[in-house]
C-alpha positions in Angstrom: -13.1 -11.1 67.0 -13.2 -14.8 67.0 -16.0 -16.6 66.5 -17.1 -20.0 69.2 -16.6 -22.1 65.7 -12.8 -20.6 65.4 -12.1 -20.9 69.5 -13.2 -24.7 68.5 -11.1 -25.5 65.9 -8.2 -23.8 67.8 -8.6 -26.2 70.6 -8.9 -29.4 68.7 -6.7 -28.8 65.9 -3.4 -29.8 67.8 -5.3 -32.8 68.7 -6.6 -33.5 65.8 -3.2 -32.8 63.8 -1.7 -35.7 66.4 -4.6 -37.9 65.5 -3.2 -37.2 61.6 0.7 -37.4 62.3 -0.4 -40.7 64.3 -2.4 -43.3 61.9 -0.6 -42.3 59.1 2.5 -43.3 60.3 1.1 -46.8 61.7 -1.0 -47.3 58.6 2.6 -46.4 56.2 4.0 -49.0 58.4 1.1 -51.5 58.4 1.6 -51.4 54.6 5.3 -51.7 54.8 4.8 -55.2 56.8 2.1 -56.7 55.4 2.0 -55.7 51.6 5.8 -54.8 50.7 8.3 -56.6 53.1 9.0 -60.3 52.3 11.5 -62.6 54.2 14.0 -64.9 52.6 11.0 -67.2 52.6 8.9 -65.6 50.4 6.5 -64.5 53.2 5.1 -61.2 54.7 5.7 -60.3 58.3 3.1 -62.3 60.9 0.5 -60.5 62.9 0.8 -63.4 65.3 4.7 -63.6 65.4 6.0 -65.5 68.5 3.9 -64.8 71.8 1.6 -62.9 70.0 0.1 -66.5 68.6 -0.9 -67.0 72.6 -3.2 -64.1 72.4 -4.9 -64.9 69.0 -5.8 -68.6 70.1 -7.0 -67.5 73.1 -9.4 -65.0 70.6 -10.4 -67.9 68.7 -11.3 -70.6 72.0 -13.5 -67.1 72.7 -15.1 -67.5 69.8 -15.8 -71.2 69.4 -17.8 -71.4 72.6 -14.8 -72.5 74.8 -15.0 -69.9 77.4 -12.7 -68.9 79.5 -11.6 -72.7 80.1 -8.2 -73.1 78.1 -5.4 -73.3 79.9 -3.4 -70.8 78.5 -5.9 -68.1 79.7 -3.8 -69.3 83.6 -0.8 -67.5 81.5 -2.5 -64.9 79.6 -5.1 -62.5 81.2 -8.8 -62.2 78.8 -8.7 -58.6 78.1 -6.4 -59.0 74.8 -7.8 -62.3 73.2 -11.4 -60.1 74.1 -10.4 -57.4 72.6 -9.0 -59.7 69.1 -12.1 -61.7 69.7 -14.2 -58.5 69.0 -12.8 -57.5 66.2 -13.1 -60.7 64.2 -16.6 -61.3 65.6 -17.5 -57.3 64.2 -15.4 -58.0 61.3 -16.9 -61.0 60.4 -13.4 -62.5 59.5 -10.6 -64.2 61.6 -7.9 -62.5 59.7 -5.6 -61.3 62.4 -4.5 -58.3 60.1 -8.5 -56.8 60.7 -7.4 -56.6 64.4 -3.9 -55.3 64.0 -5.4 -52.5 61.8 -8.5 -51.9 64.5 -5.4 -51.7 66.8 -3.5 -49.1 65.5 -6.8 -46.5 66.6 -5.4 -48.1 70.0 -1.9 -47.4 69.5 -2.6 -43.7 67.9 -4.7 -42.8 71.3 -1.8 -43.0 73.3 -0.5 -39.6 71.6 -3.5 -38.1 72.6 -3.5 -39.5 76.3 0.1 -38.2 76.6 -0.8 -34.7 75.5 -3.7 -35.1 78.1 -1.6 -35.9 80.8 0.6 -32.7 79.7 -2.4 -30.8 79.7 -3.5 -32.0 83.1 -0.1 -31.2 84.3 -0.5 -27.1 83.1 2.2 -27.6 80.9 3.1 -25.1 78.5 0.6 -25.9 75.0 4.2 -26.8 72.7 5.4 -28.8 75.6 2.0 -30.6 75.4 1.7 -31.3 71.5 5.7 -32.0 71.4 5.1 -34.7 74.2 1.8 -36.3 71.9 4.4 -36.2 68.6 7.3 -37.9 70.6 4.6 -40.7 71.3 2.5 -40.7 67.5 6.8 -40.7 66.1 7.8 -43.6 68.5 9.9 -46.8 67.0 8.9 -48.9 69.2 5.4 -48.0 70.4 4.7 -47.6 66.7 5.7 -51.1 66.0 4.6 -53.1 69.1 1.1 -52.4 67.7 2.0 -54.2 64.7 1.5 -57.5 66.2 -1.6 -58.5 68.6 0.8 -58.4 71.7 -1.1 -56.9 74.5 1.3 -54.3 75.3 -0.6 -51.6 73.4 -4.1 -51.9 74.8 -2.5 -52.5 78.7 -0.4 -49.0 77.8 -3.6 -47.1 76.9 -4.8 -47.5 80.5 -1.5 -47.1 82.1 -1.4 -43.9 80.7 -5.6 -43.2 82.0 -4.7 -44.3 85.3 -2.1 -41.4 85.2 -4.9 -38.7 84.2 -6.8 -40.0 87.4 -3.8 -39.9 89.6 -3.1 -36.7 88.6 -6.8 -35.3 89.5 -6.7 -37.3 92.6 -3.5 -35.4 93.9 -5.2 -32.2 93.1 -9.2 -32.7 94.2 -8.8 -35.1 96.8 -11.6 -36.8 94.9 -12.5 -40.3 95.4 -13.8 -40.8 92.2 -10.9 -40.6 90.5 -9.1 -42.7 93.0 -11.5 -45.2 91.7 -11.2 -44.9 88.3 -7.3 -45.0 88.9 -7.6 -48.4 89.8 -10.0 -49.4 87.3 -7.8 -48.4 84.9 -4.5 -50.4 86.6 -6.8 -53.0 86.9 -7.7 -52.8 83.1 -3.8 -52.4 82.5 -3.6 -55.5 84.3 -6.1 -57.1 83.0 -4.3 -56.9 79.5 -0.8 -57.7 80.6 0.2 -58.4 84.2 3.2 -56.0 84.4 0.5 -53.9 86.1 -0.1 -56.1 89.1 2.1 -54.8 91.5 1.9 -50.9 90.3 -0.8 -49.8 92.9 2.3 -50.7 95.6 4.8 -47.5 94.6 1.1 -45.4 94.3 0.1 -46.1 97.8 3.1 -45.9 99.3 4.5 -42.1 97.2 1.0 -40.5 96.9 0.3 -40.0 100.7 3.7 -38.9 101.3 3.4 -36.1 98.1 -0.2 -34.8 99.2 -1.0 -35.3 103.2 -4.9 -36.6 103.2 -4.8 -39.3 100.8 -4.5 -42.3 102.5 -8.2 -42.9 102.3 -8.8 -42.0 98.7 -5.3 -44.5 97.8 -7.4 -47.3 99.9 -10.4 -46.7 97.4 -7.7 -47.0 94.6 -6.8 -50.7 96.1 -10.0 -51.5 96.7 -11.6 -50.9 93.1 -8.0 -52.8 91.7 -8.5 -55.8 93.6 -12.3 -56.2 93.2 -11.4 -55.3 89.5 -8.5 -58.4 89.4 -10.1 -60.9 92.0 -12.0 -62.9 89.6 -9.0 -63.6 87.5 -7.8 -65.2 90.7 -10.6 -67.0 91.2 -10.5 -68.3 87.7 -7.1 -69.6 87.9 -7.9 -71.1 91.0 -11.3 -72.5 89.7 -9.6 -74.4 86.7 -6.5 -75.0 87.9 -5.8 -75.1 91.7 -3.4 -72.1 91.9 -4.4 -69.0 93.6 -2.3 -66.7 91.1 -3.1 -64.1 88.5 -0.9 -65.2 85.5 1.8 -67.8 85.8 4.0 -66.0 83.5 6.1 -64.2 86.0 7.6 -67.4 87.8 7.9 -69.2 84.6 9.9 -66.4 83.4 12.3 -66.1 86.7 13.8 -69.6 86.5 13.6 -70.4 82.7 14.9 -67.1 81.4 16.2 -65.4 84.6 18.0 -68.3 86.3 18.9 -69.9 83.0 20.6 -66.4 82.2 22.5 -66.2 85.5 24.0 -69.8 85.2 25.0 -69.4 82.0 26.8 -67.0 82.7 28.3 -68.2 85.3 29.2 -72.1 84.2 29.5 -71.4 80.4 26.7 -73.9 80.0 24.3 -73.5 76.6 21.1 -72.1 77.9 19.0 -75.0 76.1 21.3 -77.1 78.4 20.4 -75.6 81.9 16.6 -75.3 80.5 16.7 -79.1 80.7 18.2 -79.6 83.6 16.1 -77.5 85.3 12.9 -78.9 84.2 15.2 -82.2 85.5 15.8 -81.1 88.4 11.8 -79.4 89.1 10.5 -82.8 88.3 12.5 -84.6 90.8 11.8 -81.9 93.6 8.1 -82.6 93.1 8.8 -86.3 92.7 7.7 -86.6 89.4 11.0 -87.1 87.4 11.8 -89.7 84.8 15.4 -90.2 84.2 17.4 -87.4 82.6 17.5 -88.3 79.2 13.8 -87.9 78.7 14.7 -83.5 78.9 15.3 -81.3 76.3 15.2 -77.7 76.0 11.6 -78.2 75.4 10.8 -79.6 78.5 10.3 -76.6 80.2 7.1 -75.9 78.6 5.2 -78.5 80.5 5.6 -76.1 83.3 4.2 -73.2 81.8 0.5 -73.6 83.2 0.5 -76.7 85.8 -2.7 -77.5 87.7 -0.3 -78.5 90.9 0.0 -75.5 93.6 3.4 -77.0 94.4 5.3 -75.9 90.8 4.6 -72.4 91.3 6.5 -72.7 94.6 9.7 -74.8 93.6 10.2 -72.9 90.5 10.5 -69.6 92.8 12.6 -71.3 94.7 14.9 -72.9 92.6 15.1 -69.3 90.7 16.5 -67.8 94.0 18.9 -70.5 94.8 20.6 -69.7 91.7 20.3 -66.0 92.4 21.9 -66.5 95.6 24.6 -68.8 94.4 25.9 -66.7 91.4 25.2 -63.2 93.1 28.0 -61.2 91.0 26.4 -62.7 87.5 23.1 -62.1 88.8 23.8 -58.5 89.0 25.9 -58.5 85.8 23.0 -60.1 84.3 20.7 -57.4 84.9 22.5 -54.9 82.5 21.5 -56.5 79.5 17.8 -56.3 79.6 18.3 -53.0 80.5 19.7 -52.2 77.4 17.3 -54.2 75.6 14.8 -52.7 77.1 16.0 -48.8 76.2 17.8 -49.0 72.9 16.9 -52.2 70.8 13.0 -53.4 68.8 13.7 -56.8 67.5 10.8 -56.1 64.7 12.7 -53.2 63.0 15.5 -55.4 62.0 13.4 -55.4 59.0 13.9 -52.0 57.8 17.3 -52.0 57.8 19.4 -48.6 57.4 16.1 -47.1 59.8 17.4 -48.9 63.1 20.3 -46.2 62.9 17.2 -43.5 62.9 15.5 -45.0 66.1 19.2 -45.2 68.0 19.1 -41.2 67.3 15.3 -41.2 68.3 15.8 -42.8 71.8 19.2 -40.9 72.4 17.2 -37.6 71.8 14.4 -39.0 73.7 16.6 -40.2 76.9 18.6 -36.9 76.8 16.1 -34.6 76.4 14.2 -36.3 78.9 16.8 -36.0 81.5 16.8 -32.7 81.2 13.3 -32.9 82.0 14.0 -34.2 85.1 16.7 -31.6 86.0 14.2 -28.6 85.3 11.4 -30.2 87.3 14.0 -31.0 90.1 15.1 -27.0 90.2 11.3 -26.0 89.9 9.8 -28.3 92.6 7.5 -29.7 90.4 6.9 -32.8 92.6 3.7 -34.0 91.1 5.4 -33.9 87.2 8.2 -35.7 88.6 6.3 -38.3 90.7 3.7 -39.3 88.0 6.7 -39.4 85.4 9.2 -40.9 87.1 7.0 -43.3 89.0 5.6 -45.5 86.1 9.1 -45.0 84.5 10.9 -46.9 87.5 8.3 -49.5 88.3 8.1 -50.8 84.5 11.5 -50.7 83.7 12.3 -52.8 87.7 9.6 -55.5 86.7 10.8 -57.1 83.9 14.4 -57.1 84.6 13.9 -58.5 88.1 12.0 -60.7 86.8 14.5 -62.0 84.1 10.8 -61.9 81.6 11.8 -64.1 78.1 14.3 -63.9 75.6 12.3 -61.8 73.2 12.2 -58.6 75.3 13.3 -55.6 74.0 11.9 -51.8 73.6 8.4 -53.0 74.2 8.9 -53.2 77.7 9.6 -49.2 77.7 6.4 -48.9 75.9 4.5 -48.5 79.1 6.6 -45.5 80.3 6.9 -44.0 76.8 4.5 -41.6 77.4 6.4 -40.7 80.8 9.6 -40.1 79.2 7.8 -38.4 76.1 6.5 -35.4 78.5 9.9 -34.9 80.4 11.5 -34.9 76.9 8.9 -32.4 75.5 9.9 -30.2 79.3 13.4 -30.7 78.6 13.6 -29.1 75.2 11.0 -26.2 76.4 13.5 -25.5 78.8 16.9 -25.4 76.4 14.9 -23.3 74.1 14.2 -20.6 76.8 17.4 -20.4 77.6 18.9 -20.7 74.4 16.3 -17.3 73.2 16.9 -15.7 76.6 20.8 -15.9 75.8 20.3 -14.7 72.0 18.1 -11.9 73.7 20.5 -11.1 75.7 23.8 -10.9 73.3 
């Protein structure tokens, strides 16, 4: 007979064996980057490599005393340079490594949150731990947490929002309509993918479970008080009633640059001068053009005039609307930069052919996923998989977000596609036994 300390261990240990799999394989690669890869000059890989610098200044005005007030905080939202902020201030050092270590704990919960969300589903226990192992073996959620980007700690409460959703749909509880919300608000808070992701929720929820519309209210209620301030302190500092700037910035320096190229055969360092050109003289504020450069554009990045937010929105669409066939054409290659490619793992080489094999098994298996749920009428699987898988993968290419994107913008879903995989292969190994059973 087994004793309470044996039912215990039986319960944790596929946990606890994720937990294992998990930091090990971000600590291997920590010490890959930092203590055995050099580049051709002579230096190891950066904690703060391209945006993630933005984050770790933003730790450091924390820290001196400056508050909230810089202006990149109107680009980036607090809860990353906080969280970097904390570390060094527990740490005692402002050695960005101490919070990309302190991260991978972050990035190693996510495995357990996915086999949460499995369990909350009442999936099958091997469909559960397979779904945490896809997520603890991931290329790129693995090495997105090797830099202080915020994608990791905004993907932990993506994935808590889920559990909430999921407990909403079946108690009709409003406290976990509110803790949904917190949590997209958190999400947010981190990374402003999030901002529009209580929209698909309102509007699918009610529609999947008559009786909600009162509890998804709640939901958007505790998300707006949660991102209101943020608001406020854009508007506060610098006269625009926004929560980040980064999403218009993107859609006509990167989006609209990328469309025109296309279309004209013009360099895209070309077009990012003319367009800062051409924004100056639509708010009246242009020199003559041989004052732009590429570089130009970053004077619009945070702007304390209402006005720019506007024109650059503007000017985005116009070229959207002029150039509609390379607009669309246009789209495809962020997509595939968002499913099959991590700039950072250029590094290792030979293993980029093992992560092409990782997301093809990931994507197939997960497809299959979605077939068996479809057959089974297993709306809510399908709804709280599908749902974060569309919205996060529609934001960033609609929005054309930078140059450097790539499987980090998948991270968010990860989880998602990690539980329809783990379904998917549940349900080719059934039949495969039931066939060998049969023959």
């Amino acid at each position: 007979m087994k004793t309470a300390k044996d039912l215990l261990l039986g319960k944790c240990q596929p946990l606890l064996v994720l937990t294992i799999v998990s930091l090990i394989v971000r600590w291997a690669t920590y010490y890959y980057y930092y203590q055995v890869y050099i580049d051709i000059g002579g230096l190891h890989f950066s904690p703060t490599a391209d945006e993630a610098s933005t984050y770790e200044i933003l730790a450091r005005q924390i820290l001196s005393g400056n508050g909230l007030s810089h202006e990149l905080f109107s680009y980036r939202p607090p809860l990353q340079p906080m969280f970097i902020a904390l570390t060094y201030l527990a740490s005692g050092s402002t050695n960005p490594l101490i919070a990309v270590f302190v991260q991978s704990f972050i990035s190693a919960g996510l495995a357990i949150l996915t086999f949460i969300i499995a369990k909350e589903l009442n999936m099958p226990k091997s469909v559960r731990f397979f779904s945490g192992l896809l997520v603890a073996l991931d290329p790129a959620s693995i090495i997105i947490g090797m830099t202080l980007m915020a994608e990791t700690l905004s993907n932990i409460f993506v994935a808590i929002s889920i559990i909430f959703i999921i407990r909403l749909i079946r108690s009709h509880n409003m406290r976990d309509a509110a803790a949904a919300g917190a949590a997209i608000a958190l999400a947010t808070l981190a990374r402003p993918t999030a901002i529009y992701y209580w929209v698909p929720i309102i509007l699918i929820i009610p529609l999947l479970v008559p009786g909600l519309i009162r509890k998804t209210v709640m939901l958007v209620i505790v998300f707006s008080i949660g991102v209101l301030p943020w608001y406020l302190r854009n508007e506060i500092y610098h006269n625009v009633f926004t929560f980040s700037t980064v999403g218009n910035f993107d859609l006509l320096f990167y989006g609209a640059v990328s469309v025109k190229s296309k279309a004209t055969g013009q360099s895209p360092q070309e077009l990012e001068a003319q367009f800062a050109y051409e924004l100056d003289q639509r708010l009246n504020q242009g020199q003559s053009r041989d004052h732009y450069n590429y570089s130009s554009k970053w004077k619009f990045l945070v702007s304390d005039n209402p006005q720019v937010n506007s024109e650059i929105s503007k000017m985005a669409i116009e070229v959207f609307r002029e150039h509609p066939m390379e607009y669309a054409i246009t789209i495809f290659r962020p997509l595939i930069k968002i499913f099959a490619i991590t700039n950072y793992l250029k590094v290792l080489g030979p293993i980029r052919v093992m992560e092409v094999a990782f997301n093809l098994c990931l994507y197939i298996l997960a497809l299959f996923g979605i077939v068996n749920s479809w057959m089974n009428r297993n709306h809510v699987l399908l709804t709280v998989t599908l749902l974060p898988i569309i919205y996060f993968t529609a934001i960033p290419v609609l929005s054309r977000a930078g140059s450097g994107m790539d499987t980090r913008a998948r991270t968010p879903f990860t989880f998602a596609l990690a539980i329809l995989a783990a379904q998917g292969l549940y349900w080719v190994w059934k039949r495969y036994s039931h066939n060998t059973e049969t023959s």
